[in-house]
N, CA, C and O of each residue as an XYZ file, in Angstrom:
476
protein
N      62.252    -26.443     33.284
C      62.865    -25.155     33.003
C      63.268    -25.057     31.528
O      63.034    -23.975     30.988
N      63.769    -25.902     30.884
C      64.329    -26.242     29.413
C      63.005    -26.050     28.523
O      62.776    -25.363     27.528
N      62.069    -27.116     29.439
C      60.768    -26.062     28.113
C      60.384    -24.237     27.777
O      60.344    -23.534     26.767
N      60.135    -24.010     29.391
C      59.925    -22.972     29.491
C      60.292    -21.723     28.332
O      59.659    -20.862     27.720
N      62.071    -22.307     28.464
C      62.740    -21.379     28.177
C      62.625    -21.564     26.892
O      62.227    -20.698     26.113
N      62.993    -22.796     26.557
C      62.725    -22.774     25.007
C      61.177    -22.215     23.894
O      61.089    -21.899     22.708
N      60.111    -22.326     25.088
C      59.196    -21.975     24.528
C      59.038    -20.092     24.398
O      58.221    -19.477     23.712
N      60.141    -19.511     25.324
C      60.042    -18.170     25.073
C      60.928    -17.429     24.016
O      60.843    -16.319     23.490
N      61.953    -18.635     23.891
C      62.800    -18.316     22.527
C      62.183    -18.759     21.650
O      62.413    -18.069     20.657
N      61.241    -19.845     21.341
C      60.510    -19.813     20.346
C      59.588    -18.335     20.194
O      59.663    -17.405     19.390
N      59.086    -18.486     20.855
C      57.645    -16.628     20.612
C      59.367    -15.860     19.984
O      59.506    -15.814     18.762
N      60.333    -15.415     20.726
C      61.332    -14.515     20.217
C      61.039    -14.665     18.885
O      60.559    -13.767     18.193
N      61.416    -16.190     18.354
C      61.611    -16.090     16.945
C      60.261    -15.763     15.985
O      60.352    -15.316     14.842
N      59.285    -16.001     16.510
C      58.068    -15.544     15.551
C      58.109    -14.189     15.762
O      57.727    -13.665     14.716
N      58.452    -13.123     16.806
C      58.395    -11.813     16.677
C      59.769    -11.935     15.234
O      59.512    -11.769     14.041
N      60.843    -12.183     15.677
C      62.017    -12.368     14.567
C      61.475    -12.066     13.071
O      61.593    -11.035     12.408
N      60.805    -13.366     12.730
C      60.055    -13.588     11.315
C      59.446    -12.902     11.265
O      59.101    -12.870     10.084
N      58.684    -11.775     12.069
C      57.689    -11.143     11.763
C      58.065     -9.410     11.502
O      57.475     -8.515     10.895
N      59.467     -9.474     12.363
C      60.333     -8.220     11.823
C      61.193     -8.773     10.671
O      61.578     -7.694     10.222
N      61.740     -9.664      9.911
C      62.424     -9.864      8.816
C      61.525     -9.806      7.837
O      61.865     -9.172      6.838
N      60.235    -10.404      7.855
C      59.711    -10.404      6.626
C      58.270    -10.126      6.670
O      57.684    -10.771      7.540
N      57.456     -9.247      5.882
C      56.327     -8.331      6.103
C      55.233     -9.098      5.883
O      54.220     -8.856      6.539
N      55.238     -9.893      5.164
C      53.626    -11.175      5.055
C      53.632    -11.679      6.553
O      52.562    -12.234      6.804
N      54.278    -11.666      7.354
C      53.857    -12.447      8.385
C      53.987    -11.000      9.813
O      54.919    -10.216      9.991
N      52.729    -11.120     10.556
C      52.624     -9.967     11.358
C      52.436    -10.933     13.399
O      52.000    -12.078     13.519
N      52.777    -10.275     14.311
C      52.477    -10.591     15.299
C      52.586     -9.588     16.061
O      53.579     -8.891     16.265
N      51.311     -9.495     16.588
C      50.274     -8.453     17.381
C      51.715     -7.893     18.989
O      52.255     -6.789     18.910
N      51.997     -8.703     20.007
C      52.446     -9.114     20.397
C      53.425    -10.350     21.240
O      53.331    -11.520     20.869
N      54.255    -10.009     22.269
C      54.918    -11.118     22.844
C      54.219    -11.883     23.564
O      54.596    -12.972     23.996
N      52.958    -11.278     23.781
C      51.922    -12.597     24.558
C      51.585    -13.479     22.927
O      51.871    -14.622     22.571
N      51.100    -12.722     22.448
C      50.477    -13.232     21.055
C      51.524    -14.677     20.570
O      51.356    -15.891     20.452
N      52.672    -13.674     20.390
C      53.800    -15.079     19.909
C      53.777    -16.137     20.894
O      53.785    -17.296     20.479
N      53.750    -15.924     22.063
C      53.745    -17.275     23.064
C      52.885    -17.947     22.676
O      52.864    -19.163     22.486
N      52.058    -17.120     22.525
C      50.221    -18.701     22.037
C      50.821    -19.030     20.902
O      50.960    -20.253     20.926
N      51.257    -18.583     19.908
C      51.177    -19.006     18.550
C      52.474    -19.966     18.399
O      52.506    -20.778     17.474
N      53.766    -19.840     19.514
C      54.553    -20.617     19.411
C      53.809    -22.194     20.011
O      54.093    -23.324     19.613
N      52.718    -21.778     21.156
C      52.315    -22.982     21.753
C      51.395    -23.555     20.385
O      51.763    -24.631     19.914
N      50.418    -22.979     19.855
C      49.950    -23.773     19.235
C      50.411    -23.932     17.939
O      49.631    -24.300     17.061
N      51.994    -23.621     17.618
C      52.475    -23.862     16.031
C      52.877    -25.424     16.919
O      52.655    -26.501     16.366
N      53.522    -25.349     18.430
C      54.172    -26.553     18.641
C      53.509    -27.763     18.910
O      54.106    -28.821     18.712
N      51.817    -27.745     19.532
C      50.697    -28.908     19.612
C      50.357    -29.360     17.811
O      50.295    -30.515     17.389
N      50.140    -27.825     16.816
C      50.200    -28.418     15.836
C      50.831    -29.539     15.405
O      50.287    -30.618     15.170
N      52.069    -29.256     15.295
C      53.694    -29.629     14.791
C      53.356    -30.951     15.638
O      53.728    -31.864     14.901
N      52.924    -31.422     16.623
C      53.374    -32.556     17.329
C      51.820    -33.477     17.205
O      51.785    -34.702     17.320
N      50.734    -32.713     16.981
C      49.607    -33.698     16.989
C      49.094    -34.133     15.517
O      48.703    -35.250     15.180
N      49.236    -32.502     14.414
C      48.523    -32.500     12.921
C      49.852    -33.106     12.455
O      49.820    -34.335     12.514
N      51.000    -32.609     12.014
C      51.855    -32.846     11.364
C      52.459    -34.299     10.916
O      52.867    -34.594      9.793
N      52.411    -35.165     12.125
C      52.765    -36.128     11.801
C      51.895    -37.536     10.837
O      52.326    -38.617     10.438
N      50.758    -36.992     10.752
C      49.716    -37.772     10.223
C      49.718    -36.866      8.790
O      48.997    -37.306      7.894
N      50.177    -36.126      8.628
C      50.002    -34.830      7.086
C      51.296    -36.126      6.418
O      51.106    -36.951      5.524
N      52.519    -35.901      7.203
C      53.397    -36.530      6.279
C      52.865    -37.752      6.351
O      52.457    -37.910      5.201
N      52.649    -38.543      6.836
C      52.164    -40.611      6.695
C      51.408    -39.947      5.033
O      51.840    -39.963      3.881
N      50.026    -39.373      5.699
C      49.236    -39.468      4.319
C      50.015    -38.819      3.220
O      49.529    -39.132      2.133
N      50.847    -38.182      3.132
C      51.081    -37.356      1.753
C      52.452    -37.706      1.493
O      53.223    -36.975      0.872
N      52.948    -39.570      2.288
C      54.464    -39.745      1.948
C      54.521    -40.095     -0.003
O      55.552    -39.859     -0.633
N      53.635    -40.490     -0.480
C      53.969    -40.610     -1.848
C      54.340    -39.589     -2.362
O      55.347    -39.483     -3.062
N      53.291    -38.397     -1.973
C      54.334    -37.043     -3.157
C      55.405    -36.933     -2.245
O      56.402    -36.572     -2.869
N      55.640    -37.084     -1.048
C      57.098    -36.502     -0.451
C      57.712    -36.762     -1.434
O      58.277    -35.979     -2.196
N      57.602    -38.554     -1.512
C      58.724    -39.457     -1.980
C      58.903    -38.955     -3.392
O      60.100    -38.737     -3.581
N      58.281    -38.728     -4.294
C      58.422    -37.827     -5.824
C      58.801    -36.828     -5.517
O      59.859    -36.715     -6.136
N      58.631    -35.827     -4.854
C      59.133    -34.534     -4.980
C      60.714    -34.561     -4.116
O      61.154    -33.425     -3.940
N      61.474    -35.532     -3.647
C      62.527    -35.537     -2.438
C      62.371    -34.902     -1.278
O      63.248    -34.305     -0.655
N      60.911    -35.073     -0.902
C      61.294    -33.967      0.269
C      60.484    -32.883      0.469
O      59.761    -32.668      1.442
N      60.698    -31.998     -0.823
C      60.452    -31.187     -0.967
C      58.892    -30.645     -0.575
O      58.721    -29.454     -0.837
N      57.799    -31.312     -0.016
C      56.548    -31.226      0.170
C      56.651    -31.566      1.659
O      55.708    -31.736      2.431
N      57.764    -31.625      1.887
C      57.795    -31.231      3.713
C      57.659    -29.987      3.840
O      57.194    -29.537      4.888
N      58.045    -29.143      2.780
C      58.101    -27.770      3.080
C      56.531    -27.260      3.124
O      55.869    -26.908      4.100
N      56.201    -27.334      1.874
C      54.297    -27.392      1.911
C      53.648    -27.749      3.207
O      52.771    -27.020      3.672
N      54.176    -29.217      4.020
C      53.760    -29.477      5.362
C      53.521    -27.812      6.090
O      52.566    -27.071      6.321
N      55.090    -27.785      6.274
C      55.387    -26.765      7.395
C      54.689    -25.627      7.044
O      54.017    -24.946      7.818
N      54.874    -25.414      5.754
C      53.604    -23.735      5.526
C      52.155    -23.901      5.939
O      51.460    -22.964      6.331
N      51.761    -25.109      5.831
C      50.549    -25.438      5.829
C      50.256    -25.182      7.258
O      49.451    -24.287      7.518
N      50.918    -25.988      8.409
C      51.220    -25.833      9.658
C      51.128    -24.391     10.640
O      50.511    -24.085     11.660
N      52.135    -23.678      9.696
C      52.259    -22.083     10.059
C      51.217    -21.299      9.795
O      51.015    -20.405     10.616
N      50.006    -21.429      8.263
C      48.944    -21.073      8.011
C      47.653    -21.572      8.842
O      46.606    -20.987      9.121
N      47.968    -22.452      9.038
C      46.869    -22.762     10.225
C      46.733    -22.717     11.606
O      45.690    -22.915     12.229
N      47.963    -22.414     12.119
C      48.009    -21.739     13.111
C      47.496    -20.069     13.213
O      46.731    -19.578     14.043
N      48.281    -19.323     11.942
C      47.319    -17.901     12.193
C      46.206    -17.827     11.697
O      45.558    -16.799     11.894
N      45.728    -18.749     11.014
C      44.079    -19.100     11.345
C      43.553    -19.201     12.029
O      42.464    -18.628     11.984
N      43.967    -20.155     13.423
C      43.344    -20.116     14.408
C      43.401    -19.149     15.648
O      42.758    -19.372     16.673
N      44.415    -17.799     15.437
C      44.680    -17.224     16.468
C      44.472    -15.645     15.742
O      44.564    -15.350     14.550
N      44.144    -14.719     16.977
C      44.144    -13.218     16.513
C      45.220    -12.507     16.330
O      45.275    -11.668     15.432
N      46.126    -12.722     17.077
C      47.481    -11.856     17.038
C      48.466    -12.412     16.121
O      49.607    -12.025     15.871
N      47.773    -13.433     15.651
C      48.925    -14.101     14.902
C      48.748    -13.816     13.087
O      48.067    -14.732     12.626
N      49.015    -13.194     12.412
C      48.827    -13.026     10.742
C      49.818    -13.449      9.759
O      51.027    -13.239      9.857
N      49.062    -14.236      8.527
C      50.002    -14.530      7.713
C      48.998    -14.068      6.608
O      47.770    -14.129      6.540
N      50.290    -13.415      5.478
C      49.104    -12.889      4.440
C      48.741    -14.146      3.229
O      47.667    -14.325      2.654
N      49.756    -14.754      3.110
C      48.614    -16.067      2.095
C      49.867    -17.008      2.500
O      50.669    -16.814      3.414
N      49.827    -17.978      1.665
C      50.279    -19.442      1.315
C      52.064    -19.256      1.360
O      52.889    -19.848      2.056
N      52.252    -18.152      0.284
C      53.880    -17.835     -0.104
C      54.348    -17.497      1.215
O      55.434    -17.952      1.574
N      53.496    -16.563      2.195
C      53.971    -15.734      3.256
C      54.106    -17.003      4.145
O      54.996    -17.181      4.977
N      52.914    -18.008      3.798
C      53.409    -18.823      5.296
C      54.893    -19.754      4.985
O      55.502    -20.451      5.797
N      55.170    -19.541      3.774
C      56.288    -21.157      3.100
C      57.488    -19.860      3.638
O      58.200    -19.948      4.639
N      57.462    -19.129      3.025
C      59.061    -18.371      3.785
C      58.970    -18.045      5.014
O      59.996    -18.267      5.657
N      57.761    -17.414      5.808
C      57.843    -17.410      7.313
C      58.013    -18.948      7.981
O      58.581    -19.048      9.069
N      57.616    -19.869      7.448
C      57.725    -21.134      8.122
C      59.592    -21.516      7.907
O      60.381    -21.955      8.743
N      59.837    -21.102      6.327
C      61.710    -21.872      6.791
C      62.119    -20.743      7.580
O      63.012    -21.065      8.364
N      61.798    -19.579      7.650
C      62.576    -18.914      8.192
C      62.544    -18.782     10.028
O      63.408    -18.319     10.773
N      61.116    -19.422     10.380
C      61.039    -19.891     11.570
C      61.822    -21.331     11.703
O      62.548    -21.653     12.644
N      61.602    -21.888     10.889
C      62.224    -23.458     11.059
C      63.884    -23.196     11.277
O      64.382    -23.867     12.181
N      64.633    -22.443     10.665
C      65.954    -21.881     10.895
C      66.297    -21.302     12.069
O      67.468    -21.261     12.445
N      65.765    -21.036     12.432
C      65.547    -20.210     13.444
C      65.218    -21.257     15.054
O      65.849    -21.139     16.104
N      64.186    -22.124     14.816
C      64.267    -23.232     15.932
C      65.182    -23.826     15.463
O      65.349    -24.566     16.433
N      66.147    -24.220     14.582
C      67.387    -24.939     14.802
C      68.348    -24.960     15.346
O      68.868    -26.009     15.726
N      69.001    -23.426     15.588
C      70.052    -22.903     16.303
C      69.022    -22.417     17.136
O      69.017    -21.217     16.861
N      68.200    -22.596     17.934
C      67.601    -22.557     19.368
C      68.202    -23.906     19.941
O      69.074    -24.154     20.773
N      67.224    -24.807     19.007
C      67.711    -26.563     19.604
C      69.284    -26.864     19.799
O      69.678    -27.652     20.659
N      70.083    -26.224     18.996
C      71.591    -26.138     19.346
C      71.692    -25.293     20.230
O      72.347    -25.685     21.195
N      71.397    -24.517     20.280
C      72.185    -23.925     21.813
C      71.738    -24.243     22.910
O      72.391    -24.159     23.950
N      70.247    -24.762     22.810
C      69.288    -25.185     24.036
C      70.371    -26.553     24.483
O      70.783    -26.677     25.636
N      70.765    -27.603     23.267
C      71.323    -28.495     23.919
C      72.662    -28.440     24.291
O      73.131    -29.237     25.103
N      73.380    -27.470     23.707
C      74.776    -27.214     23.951
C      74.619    -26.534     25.731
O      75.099    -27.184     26.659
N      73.824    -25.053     26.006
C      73.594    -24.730     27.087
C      73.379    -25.352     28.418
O      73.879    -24.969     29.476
N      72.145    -26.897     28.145
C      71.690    -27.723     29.193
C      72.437    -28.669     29.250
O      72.482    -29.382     30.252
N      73.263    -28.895     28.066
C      74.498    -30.334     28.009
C      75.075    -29.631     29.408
O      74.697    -30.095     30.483
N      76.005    -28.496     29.374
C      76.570    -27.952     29.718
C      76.705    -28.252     31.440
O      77.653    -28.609     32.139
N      75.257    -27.918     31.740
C      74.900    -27.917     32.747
C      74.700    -28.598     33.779
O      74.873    -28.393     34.980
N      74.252    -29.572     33.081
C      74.014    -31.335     33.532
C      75.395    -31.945     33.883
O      75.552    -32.770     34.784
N      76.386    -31.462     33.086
C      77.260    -32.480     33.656
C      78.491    -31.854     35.304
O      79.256    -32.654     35.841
């Protein structure tokens, strides 16, 4: 149930990003569900092998080329999908923190909500 749900507050938030800021478009709430599913197989199958190979510039830049990760991530996801649009590179680096902000206070309330519950 905890995925479920979380995976429909994720799609919420890509409609979110996609009403805050105009480079990034989504067709619909079916649309965002795929694109949350495949930003999250991305995120869990590509991503972690992007940072191994590219830890030297992480390590020079502080960090800072995690962010590049995540745009990269977000751009290739509406690459691979129709309902899903990003208009270039810049659009995916601010739609990506501003999605990434956005799953943070999900993951907090998701765990504050199910803490809750469980006990």
């Amino acid at each position: 149930m905890k995925i479920i749900v979380r995976w429909m507050l994720l799609a919420a938030a890509l409609l979110l990003v996609a009403n805050l800021y105009p480079g990034v478009a989504v067709a619909s709430f079916s649309a965002a569900l795929i694109a949350a599913l495949v930003l999250g197989l991305l995120n869990t199958l590509v991503r972690p092998l992007l940072v191994v190979l590219t830890f030297p510039v992480t390590l020079v830049t502080l960090g800072l080329f995690l962010f590049v990760i995540n745009a990269l991530m977000f751009w290739a996801a509406a690459s691979l999908l129709d309902g899903f649009n990003v208009a270039g590179f810049g659009a995916a680096l601010i739609g990506s923190v501003i999605y990434s902000l956005c799953s943070m206070v999900i993951d907090v309330a998701m765990e504050r909500l199910f803490s809750r519950s469980d006990t």
